[in-house]
N, C-alpha and C positions, 0 to 999 in steps of 0.2 A: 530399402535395398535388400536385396536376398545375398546371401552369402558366397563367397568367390568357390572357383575349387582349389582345393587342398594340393599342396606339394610337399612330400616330408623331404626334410633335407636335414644335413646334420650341418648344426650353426655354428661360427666360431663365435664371432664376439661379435657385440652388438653395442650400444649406447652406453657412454660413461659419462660424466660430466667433466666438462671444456668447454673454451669457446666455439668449437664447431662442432659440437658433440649434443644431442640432447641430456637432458637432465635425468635423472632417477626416477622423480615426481611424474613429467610426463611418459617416458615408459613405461612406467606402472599403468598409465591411464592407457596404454596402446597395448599394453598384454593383457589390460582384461576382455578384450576381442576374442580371446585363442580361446575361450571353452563355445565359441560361436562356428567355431572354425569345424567344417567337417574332416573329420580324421580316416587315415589309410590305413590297412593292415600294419601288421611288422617291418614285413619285407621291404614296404615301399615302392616306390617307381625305380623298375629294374634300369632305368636307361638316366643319363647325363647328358647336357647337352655340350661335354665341352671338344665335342669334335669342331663345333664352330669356330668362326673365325676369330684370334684371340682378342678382340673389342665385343666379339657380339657375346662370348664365354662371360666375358667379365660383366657383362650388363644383363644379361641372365641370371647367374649368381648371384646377383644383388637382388634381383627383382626376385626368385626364388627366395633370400632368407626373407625379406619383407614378406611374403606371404607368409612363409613360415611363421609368424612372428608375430603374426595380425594386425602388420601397420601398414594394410593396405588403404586403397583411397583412390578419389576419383573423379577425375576430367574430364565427364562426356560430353562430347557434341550433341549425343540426342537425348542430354538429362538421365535420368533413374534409369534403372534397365531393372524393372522385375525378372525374376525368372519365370522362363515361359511355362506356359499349362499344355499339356499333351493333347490332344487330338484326337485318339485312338480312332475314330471312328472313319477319319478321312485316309485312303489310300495315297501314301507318297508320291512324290512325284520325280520320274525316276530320271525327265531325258530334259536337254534345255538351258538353257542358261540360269547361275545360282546367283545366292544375295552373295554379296562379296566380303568378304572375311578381314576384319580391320577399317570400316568406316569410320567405327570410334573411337575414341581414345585409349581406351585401357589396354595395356603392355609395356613396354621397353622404349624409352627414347634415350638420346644423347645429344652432344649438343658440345663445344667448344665456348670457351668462355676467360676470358681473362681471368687476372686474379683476385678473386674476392673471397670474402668469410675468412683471410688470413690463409686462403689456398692460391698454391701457384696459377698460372695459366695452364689449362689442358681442358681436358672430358672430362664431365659434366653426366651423371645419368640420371635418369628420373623415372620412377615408375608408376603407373597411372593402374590401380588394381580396381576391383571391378566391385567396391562398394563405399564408401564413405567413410573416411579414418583421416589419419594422419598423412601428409606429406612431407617425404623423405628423399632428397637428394643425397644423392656419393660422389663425394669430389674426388678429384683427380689423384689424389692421396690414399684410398679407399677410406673420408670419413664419413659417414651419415649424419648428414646437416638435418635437423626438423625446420620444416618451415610453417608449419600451423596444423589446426585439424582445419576439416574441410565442409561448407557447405556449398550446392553443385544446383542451382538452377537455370536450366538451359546450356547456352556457352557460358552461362558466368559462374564464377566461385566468388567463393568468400574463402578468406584461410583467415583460423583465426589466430588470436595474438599469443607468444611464448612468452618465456622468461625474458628472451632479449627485446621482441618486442611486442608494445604496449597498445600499439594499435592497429586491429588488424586489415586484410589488404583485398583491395578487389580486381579481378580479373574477367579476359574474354578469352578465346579460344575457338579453335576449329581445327578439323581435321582436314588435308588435304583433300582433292577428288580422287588421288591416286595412294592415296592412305598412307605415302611414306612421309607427310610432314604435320608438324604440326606444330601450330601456330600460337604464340601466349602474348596480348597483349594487356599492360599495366594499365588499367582504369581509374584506381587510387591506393597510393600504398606509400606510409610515410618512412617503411625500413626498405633505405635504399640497395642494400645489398641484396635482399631478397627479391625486388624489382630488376632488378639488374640481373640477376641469376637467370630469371621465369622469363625475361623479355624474349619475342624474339623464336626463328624457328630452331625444333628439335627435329632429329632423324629420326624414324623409325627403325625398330632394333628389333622387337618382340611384339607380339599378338598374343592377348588372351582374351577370349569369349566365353560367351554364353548360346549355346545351340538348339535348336528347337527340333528332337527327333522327328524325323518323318520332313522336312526341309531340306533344302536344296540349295549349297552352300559354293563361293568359287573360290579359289586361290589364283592368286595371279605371281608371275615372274618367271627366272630363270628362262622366259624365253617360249613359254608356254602360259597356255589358260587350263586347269584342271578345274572342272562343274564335278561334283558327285553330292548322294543324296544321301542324310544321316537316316539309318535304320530306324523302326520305331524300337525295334529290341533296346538300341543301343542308347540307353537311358540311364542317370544316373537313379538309383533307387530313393536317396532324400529329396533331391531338386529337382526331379523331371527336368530336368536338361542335359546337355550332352557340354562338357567340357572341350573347348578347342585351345594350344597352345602353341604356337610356332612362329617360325622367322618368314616373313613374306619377302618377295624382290630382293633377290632370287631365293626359292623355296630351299630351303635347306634341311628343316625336320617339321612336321607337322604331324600334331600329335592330336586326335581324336579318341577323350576319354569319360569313363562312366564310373572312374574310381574301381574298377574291376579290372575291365578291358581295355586293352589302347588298339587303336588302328593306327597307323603312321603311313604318311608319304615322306620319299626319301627324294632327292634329287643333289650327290654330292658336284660341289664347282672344284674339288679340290680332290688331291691326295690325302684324304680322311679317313678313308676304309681302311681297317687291320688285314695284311695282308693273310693273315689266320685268325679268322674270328674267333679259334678259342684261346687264343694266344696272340694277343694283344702287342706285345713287347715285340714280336718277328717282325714289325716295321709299318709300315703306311704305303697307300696306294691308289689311284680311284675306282670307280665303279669302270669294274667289265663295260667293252661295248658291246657286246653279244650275249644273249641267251645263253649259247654255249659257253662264251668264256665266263660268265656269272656260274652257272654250274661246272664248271672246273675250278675254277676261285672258292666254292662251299665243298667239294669234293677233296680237294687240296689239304683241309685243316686237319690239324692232328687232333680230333677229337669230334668233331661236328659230324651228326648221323643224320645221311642225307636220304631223304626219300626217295618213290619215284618219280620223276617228274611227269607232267603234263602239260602238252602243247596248246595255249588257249589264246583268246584274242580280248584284249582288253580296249575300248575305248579304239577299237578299229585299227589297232595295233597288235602286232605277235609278243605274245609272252610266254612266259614259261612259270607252271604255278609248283610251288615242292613244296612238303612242309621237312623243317628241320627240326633239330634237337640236338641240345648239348650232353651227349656224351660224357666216359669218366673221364676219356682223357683232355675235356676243356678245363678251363679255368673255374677253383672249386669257387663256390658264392663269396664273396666278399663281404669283410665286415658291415658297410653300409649297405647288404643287401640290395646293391645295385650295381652297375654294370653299361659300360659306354653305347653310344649307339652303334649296329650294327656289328654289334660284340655279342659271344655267347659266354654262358656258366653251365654248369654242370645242371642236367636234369628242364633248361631249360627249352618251350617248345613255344615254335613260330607256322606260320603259315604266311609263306611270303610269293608275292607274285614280281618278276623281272620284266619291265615291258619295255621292246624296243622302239626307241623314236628317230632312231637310223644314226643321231650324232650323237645320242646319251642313253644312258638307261634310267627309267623312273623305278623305284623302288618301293612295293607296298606290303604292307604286313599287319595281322592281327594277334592278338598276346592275350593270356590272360595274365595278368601285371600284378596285382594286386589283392594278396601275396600271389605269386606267382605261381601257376598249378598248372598242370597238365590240358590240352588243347581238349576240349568238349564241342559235338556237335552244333551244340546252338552258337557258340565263340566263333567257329568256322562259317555257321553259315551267315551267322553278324557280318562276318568280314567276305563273303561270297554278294552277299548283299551291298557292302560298300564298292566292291571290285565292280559289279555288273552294273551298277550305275553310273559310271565312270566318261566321261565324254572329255578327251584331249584334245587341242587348238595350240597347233605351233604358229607359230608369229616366224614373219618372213624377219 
């Protein structure tokens, strides 16, 4: 396996020893992962996800310190997933229908579960990371259970034996057709509690991949089909790959990165948006349905410098494209160097396109992230590049 992408996040607490706690011992054996780990500037990824919904907050959080952590791991349906090799030589392909994002396992599930491992009955979350490690559940308590390390051929695993237990357990697995479930069935496993956990389907929660610039990728939900095609610029510089992270059905942040740059699609279901993006705390509210009232919602804040706008058409749709920047009067950078979504800080600069689909707006934007610096031609035309490739399909 090649290595996941990187998320810095600032950890509270991790493994202690308990009965539903891993041990010291294997910790140690799951942090020596992290000099493997590709690392981000200082700054970090400017953005959070916890505008989501508060189940899908909490099952991201978890899944983010796990990577942090390097006690990822992994349940594919289609086995190993090297990372891919560039192309250069082949022209993208711009228009058409994409591979669909979430076939495989690795991300965020959940899952309801009676009481076991000395936990009450609730949710269950699990995260399936995108190389070979440990597996790690958080019970309904927030504790992180180890359930073994992990050997991955085909649908089946092997996890192997902990301190609790001595023998370890085999499974099968698949992911839905529609990529929201996914399936774990017990093949042989003499620790019942741990069968009984993994039985059985999880929901989909989170999506993380591994992307192939110059590829043509789809998201699906919220009531739409979005095809667009990854730049070849837009590469990660150690893994020639393009990092993807997001919540699928219905689309709520999706995040296309290369450890530098992010592109994002937005598409809120809720009153999520700060009704002043540079000021956060003035309340909540949803996305404008209009062009115009999206830029009077960025004209509005007390500190956000709005450019001028330009009337374009995205994916056969009216948009409106602006680039912003966080002024002095936003919100100065925060300790953790990061910043909610669709929130600004001081000195921050975006380039974001509003497109209308007559009952919502989709929301897209390019960043340079990490650290976060000022908007450069090639960043812009990265993300002019993802915008023109863009082909929307609303579902009746």
């Amino acid at each position: 396996m090649t290595e996941p992408r990187d998320v810095t996040r600032v950890l509270d607490h991790w493994f202690a020893d308990g009965p539903t706690e891993a041990a010291d011992r294997v910790l140690a054996e799951a942090l020596t992962q992290i000099d493997h780990t590709r690392q981000r500037g200082p700054h970090g990824v400017p953005w959070r996800y916890s505008e989501m919904p508060t189940a899908l907050r909490l099952l991201l959080v978890a899944a983010l310190m796990l990577a942090s952590a390097g006690a990822a791991l992994l349940i594919a349906g289609g086995g190993l997933m090297p990372a891919p090799e560039p192309t250069p030589t082949d022209e993208p392909v711009t228009s058409g229908p994409g591979m669909v994002i979430g076939t495989d396992s690795p991300g965020g599930w959940a899952a309801t579960r009676p009481e076991i491992f000395g936990n009450p009955a609730g949710q269950w979350d699990l995260l399936v990371g995108l190389r070979e490690s440990m597996l790690t559940a958080k019970s309904p308590e927030g504790q992180d259970v180890l359930l073994g390390s992990m050997t991955t051929n085909g649908n089946r695993t092997t996890l192997g034996p902990t301190d609790r237990y001595t023998e370890p357990g085999e499974y099968e697995h698949h992911v839905s057709e529609d990529t929201m479930s996914f399936t774990i069935t017990v093949l042989d496993d003499t620790c019942g509690d741990r069968a009984a956990l993994l039985a059985g389907n999880w929901t989909r929660q989170h999506v993380d991949a591994w992307l192939q610039p110059g590829d043509r990728y789809r998201l699906r939900g919220a009531g739409l089909t979005l095809d667009l095609t990854v730049p070849r610029s837009f590469v990660n510089a150690d893994g020639q790959y393009t990092d993807y992270d997001g919540a699928p059905g219905p689309i709520g942040l999706g995040y296309f990165r290369t450890g530098d740059w992010a592109f994002a699609v937005n598409i809120e279901s809720g009153p999520f948006l700060p009704v002043d993006r540079c000021h956060p705390d003035a309340g909540r509210q949803r996305v404008p349905g209009t062009p115009d009232g999206y830029l009077d919602w960025n004209r509005s804040s007390g500190g956000l410098a709005v450019g001028e706008p330009a009337r374009v058409t995205v994916g056969g749709y009216p948009a409106v494209r602006v680039d912003l920047t966080g002024g002095a009067g936003c919100q100065p950078e925060p300790a953790s160097g990061s910043v909610q979504p669709n929130e600004f800080m001081q000195g921050m600069e975006v380039r974001e396109w509003a497109i209308d689909l007559g009952d919502r707006m989709l929301l897209a934007l390019i960043v340079d992230e990490s650290p976060m610096e000022p908007l450069t031609p090639e960043v812009t035309d990265a993300g002019e590049a993802f915008v023109d490739s863009i082909e929307i399909t609303l579902e009746p």
